[in-house]
N, CA and C atoms as an extended XYZ file, in Angstrom:
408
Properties=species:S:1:pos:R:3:atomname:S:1:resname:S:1:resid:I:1 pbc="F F F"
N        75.352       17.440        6.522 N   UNK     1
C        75.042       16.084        6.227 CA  UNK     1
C        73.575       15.971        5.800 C   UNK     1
N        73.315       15.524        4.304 N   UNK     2
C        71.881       14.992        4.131 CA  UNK     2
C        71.528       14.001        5.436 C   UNK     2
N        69.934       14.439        5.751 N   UNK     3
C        69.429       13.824        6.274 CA  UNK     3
C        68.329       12.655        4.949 C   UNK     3
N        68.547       11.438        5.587 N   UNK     4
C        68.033       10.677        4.479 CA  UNK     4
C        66.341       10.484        5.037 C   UNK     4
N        65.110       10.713        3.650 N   UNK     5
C        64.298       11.028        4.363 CA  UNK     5
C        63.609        9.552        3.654 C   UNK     5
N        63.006        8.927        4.823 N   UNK     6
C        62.880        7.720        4.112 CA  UNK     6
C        61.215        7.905        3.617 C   UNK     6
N        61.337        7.085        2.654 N   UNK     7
C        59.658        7.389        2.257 CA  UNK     7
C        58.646        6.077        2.960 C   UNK     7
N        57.245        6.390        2.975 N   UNK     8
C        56.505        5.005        3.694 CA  UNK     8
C        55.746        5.174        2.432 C   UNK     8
N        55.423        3.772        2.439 N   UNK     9
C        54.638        4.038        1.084 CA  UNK     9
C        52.912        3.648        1.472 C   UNK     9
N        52.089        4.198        1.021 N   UNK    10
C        50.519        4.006        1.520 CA  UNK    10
C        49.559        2.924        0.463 C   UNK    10
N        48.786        2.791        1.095 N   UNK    11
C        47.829        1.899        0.462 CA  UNK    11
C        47.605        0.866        1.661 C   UNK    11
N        46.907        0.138        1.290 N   UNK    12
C        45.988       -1.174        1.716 CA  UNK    12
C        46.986       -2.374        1.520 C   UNK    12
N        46.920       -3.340        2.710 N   UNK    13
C        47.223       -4.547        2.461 CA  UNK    13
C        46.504       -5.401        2.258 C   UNK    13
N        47.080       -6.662        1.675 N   UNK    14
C        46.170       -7.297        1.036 CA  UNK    14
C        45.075       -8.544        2.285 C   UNK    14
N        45.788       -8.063        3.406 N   UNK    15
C        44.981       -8.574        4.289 CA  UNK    15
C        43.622       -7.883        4.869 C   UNK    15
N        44.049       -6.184        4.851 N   UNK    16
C        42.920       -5.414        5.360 CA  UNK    16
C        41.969       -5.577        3.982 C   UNK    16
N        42.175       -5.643        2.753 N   UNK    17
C        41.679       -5.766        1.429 CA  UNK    17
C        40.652       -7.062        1.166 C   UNK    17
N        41.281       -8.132        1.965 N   UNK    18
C        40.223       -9.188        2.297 CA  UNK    18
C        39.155       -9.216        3.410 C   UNK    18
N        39.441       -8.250        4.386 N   UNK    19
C        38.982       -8.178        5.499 CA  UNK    19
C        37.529       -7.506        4.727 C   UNK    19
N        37.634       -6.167        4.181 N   UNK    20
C        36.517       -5.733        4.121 CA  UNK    20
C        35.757       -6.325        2.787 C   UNK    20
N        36.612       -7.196        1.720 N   UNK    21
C        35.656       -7.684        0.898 CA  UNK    21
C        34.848       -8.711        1.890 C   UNK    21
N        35.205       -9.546        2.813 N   UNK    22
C        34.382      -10.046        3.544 CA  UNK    22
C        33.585       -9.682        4.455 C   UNK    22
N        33.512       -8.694        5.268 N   UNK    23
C        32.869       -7.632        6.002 CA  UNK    23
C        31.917       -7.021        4.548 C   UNK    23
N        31.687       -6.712        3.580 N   UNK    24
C        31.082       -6.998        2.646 CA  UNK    24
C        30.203       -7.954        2.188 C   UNK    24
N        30.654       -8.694        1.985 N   UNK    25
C        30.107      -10.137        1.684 CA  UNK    25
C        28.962      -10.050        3.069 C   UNK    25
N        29.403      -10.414        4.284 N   UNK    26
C        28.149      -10.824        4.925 CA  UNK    26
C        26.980       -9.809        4.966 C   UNK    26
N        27.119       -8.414        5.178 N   UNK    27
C        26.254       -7.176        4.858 CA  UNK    27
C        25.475       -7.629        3.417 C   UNK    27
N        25.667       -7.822        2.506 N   UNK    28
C        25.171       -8.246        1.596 CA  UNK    28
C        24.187       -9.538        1.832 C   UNK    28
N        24.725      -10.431        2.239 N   UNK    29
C        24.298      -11.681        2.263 CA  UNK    29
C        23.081      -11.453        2.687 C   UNK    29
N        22.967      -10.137        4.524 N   UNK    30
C        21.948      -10.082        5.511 CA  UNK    30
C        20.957       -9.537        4.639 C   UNK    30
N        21.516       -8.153        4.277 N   UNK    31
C        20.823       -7.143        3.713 CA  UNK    31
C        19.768       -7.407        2.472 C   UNK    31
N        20.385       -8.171        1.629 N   UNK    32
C        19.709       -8.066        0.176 CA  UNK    32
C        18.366       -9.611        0.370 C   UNK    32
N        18.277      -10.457        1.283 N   UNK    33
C        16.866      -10.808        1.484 CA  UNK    33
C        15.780       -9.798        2.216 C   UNK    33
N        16.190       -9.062        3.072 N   UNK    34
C        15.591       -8.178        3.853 CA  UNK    34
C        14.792       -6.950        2.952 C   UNK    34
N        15.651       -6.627        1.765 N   UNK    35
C        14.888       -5.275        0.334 CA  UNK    35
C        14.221       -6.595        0.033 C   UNK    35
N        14.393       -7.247       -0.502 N   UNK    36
C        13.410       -8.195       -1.530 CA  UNK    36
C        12.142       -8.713       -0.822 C   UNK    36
N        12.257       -8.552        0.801 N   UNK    37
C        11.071       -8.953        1.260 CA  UNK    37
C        10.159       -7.748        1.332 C   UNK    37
N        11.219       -6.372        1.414 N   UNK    38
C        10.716       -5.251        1.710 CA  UNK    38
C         9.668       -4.914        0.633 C   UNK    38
N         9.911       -5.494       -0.644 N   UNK    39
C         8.837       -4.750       -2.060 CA  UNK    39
C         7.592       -5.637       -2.208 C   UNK    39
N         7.535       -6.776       -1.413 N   UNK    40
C         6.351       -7.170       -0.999 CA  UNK    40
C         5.270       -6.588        0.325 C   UNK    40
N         6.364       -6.472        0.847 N   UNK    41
C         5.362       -5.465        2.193 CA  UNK    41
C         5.135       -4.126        1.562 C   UNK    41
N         6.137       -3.101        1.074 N   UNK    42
C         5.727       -2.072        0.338 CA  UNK    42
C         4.466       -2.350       -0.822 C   UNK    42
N         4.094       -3.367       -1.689 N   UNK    43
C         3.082       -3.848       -2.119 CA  UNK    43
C         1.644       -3.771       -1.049 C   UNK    43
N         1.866       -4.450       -0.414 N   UNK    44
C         0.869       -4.672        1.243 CA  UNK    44
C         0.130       -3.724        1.358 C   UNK    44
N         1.431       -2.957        1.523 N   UNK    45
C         0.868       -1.193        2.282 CA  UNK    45
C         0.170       -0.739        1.769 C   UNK    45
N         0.600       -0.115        0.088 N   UNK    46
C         0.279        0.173       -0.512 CA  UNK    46
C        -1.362        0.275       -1.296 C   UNK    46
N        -1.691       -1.418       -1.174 N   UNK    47
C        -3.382       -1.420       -1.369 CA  UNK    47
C        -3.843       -1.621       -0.031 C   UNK    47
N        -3.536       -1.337        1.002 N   UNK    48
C        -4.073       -1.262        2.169 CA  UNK    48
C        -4.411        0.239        2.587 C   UNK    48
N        -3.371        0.937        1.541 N   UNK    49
C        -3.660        2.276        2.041 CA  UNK    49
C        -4.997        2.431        1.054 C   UNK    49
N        -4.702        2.650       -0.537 N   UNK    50
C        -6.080        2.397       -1.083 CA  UNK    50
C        -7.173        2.092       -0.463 C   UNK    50
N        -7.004        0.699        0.314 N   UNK    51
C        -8.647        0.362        0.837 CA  UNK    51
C        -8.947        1.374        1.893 C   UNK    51
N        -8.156        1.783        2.703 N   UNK    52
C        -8.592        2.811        3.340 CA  UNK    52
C        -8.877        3.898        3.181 C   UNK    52
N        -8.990        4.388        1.848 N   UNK    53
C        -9.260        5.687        0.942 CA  UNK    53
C       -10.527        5.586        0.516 C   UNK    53
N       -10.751        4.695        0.066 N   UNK    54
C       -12.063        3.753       -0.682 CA  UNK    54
C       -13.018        3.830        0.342 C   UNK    54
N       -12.664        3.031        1.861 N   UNK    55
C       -13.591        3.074        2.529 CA  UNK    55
C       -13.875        4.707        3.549 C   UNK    55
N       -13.094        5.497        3.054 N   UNK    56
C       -13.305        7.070        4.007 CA  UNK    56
C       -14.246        7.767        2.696 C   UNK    56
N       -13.741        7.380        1.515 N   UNK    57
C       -14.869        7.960        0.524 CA  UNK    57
C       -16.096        7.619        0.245 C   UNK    57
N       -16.488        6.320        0.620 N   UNK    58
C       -17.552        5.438        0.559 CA  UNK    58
C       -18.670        6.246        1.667 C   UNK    58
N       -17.674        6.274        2.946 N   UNK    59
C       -18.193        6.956        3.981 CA  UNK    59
C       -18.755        8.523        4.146 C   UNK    59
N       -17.780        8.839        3.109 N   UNK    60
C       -18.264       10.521        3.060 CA  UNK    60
C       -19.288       10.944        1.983 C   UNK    60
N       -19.037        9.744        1.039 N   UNK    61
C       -20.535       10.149        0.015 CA  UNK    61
C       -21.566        9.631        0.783 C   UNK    61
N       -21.891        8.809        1.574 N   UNK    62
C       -23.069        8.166        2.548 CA  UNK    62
C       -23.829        9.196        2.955 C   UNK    62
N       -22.429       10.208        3.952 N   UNK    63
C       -22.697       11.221        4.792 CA  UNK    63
C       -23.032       11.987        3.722 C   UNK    63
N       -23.069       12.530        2.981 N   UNK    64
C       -23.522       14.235        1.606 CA  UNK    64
C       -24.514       13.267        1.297 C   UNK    64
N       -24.907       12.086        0.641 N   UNK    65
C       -26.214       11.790       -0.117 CA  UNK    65
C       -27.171       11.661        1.098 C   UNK    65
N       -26.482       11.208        2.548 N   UNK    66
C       -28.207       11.094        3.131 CA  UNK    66
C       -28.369       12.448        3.876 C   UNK    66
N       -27.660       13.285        4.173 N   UNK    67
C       -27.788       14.610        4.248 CA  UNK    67
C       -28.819       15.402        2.846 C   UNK    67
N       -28.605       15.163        1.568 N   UNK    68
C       -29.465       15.807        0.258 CA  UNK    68
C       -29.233       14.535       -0.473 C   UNK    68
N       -30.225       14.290       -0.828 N   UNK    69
C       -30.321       12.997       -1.739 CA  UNK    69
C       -29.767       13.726       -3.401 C   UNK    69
N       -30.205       15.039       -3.548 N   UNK    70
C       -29.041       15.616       -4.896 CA  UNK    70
C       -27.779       16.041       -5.397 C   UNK    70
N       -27.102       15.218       -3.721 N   UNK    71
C       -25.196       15.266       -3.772 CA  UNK    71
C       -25.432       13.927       -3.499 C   UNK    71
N       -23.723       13.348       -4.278 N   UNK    72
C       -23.191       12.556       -3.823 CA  UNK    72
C       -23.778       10.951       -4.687 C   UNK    72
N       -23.237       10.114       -4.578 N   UNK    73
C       -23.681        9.135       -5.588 CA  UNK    73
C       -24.333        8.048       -4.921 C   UNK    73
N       -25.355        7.464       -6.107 N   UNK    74
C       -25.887        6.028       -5.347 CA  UNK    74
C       -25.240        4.480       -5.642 C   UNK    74
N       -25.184        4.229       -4.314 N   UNK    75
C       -24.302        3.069       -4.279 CA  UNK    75
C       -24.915        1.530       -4.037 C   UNK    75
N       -24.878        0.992       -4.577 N   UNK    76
C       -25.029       -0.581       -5.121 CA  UNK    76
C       -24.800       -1.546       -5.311 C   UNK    76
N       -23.203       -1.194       -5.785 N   UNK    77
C       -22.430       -2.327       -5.959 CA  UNK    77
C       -20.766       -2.027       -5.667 C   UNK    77
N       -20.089       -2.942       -5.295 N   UNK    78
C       -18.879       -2.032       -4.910 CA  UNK    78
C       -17.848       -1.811       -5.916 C   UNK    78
N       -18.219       -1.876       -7.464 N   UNK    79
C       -17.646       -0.719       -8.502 CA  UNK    79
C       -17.741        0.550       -8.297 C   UNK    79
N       -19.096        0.724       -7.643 N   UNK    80
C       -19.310        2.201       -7.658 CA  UNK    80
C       -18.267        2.630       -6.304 C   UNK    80
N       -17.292        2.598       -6.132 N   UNK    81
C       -16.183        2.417       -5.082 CA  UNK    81
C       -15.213        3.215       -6.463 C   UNK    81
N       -15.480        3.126       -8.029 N   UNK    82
C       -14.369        3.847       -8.671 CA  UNK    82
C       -15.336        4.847       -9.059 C   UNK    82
N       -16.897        5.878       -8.572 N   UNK    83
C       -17.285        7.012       -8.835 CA  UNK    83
C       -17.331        7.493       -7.600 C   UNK    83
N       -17.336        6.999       -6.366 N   UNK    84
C       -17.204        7.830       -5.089 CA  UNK    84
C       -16.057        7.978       -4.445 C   UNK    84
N       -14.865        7.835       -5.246 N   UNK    85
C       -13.497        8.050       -5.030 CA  UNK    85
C       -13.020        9.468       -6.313 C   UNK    85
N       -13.032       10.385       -6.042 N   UNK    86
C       -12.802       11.173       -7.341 CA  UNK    86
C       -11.649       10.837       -8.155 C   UNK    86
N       -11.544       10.601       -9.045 N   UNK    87
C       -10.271       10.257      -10.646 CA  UNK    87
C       -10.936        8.628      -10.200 C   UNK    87
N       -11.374        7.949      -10.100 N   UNK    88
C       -11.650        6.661       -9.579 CA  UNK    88
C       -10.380        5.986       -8.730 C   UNK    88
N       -10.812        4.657       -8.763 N   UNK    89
C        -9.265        3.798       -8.467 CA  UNK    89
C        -8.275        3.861       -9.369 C   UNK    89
N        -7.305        3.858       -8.064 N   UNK    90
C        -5.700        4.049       -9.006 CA  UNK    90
C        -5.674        3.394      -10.042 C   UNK    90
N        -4.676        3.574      -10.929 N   UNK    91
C        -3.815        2.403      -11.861 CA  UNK    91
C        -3.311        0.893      -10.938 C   UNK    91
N        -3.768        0.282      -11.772 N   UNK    92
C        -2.460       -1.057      -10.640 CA  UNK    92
C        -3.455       -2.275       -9.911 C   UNK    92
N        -5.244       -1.534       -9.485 N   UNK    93
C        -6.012       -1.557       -8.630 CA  UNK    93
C        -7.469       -2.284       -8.957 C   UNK    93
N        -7.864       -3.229       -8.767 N   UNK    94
C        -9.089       -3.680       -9.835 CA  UNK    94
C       -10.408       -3.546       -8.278 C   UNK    94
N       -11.420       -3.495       -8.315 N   UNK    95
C       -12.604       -3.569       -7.418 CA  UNK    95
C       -13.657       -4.954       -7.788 C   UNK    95
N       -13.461       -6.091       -7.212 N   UNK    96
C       -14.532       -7.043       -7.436 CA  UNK    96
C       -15.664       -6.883       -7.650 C   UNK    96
N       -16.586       -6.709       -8.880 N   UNK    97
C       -18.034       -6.038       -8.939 CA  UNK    97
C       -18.644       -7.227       -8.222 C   UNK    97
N       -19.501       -6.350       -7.056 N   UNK    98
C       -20.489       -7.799       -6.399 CA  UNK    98
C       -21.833       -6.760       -5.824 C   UNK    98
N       -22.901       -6.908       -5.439 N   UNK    99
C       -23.885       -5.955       -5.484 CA  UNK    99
C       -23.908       -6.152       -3.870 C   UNK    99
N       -23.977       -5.228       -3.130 N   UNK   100
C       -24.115       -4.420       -2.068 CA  UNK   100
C       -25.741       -4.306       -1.454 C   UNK   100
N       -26.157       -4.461       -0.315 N   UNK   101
C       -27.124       -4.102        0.003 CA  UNK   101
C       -27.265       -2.431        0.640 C   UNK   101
N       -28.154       -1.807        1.061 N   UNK   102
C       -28.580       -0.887        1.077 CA  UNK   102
C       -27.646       -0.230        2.637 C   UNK   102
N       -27.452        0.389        3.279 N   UNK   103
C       -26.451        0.106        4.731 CA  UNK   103
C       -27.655        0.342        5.767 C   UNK   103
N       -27.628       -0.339        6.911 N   UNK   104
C       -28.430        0.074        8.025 CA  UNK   104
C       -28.192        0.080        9.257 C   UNK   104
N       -28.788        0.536       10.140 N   UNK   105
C       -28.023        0.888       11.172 CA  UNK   105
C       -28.273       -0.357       11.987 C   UNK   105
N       -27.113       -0.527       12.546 N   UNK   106
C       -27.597       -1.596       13.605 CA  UNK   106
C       -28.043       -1.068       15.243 C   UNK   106
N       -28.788       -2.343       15.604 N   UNK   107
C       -29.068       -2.264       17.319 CA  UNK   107
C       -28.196       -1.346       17.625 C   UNK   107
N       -26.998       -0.932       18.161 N   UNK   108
C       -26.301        0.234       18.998 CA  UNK   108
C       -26.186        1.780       17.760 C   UNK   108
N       -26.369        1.420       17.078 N   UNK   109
C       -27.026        3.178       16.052 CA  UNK   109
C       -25.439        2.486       15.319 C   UNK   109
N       -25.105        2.059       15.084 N   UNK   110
C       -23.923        1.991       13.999 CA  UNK   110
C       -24.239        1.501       12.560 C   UNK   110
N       -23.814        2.502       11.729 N   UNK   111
C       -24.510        1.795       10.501 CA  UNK   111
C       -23.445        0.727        9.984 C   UNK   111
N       -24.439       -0.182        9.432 N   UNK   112
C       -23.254       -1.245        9.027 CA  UNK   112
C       -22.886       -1.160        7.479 C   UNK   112
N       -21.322       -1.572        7.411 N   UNK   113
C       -21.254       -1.753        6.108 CA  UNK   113
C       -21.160       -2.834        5.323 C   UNK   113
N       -20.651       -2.824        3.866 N   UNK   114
C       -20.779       -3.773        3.169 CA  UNK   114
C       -18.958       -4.517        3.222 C   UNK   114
N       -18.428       -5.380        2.805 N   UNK   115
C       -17.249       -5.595        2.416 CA  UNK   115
C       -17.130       -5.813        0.820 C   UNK   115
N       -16.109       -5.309       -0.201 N   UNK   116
C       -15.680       -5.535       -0.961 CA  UNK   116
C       -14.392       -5.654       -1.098 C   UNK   116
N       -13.875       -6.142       -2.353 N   UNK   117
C       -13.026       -6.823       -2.597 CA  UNK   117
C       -11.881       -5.557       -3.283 C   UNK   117
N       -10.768       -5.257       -3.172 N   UNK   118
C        -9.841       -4.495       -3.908 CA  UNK   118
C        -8.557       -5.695       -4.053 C   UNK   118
N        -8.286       -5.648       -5.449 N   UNK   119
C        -6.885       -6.664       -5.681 CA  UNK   119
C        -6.070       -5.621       -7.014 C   UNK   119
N        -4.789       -5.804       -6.546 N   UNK   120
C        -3.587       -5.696       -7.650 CA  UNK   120
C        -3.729       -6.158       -9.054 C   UNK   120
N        -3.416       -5.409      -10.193 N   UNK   121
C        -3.526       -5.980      -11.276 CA  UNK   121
C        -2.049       -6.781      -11.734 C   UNK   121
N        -1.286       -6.049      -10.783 N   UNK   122
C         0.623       -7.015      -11.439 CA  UNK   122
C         0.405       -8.326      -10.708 C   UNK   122
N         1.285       -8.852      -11.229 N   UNK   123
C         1.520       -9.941      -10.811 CA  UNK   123
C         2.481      -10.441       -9.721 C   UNK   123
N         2.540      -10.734       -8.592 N   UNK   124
C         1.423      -11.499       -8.220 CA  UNK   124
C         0.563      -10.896       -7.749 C   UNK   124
N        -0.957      -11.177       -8.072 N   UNK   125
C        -1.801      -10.133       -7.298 CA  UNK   125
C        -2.239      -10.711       -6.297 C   UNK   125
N        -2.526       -9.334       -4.899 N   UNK   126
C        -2.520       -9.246       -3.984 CA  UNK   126
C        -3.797       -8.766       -3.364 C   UNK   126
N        -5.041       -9.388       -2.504 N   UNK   127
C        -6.008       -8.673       -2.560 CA  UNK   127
C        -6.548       -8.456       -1.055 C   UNK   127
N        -7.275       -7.295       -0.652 N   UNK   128
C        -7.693       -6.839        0.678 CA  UNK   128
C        -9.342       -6.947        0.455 C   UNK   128
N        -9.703       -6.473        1.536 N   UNK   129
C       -11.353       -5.948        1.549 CA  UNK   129
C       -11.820       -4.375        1.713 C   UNK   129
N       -12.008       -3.645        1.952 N   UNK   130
C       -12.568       -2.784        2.439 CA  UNK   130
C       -13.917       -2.388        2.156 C   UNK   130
N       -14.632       -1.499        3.225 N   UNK   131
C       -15.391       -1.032        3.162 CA  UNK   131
C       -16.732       -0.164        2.759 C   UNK   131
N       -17.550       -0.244        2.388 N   UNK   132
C       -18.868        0.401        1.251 CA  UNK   132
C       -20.042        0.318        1.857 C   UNK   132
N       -20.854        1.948        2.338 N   UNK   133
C       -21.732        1.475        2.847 CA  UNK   133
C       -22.913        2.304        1.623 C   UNK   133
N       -23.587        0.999        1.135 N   UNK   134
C       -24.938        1.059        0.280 CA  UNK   134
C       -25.913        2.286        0.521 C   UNK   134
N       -26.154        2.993       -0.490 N   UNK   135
C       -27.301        3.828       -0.269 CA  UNK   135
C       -28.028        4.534       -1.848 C   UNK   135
N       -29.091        4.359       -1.938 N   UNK   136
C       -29.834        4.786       -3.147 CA  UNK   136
C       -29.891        6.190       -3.025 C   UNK   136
């Protein structure tokens, strides 16, 4: 006697089929403000990390020029923030030219520095401060 072999047939119903276009839908909904806020903070970071490059180079030509006054560059204004950074400032990156005083040490031996200005050239631009300490 044939045994009759019944077949099942596979696939998705159209209920589990709605289930995950909606299980979809809300992942989306959460997710996609959360990237779009993300490429503004990735922006953030980004010239924040700069200023902190700016101001460790600012710092280390200080240290070589007042060690030999024939290394290292004299600083003035905080453009010169794109010759004591080697290749200068990035692409993307502008430096507020504003003139700098000379750096000195304060009452507890800390030398003080200057603040300048670093901002984004895209739009919208975005701008920080960092650090420059003056020396002829």
């Amino acid at each position: 006697m044939k045994q009759a072999i019944k077949q099942r047939q596979r696939g998705f119903t159209l209920i589990e089929l709605v289930v995950v276009v909606a299980i979809t839908g809300v992942l989306a909904a959460v997710a996609i403000p959360r990237l779009v806020n993300s490429s503004d903070d990735a922006r953030q970071v980004a010239l924040d990390g700069v200023a902190s490059t700016l101001t460790a180079a600012g710092r280390f030509n200080y240290t070589v020029r007042s060690a030999n006054v024939a290394k290292g560059y004299t600083v003035a204004n905080c453009s010169a923030a794109t010759t004591v950074l080697e290749g200068g400032v990035p692409s993307g990156y502008s430096v507020t030219a504003a003139t700098i005083a000379v750096a000195t040490v304060g009452s507890n031996g800390v030398v003080v520095p200057n603040d300048c200005t670093l901002s984004t050239t895209t739009s919208p631009a975005i701008t920080t401060t960092f650090q420059l300490l003056g020396i002829s």
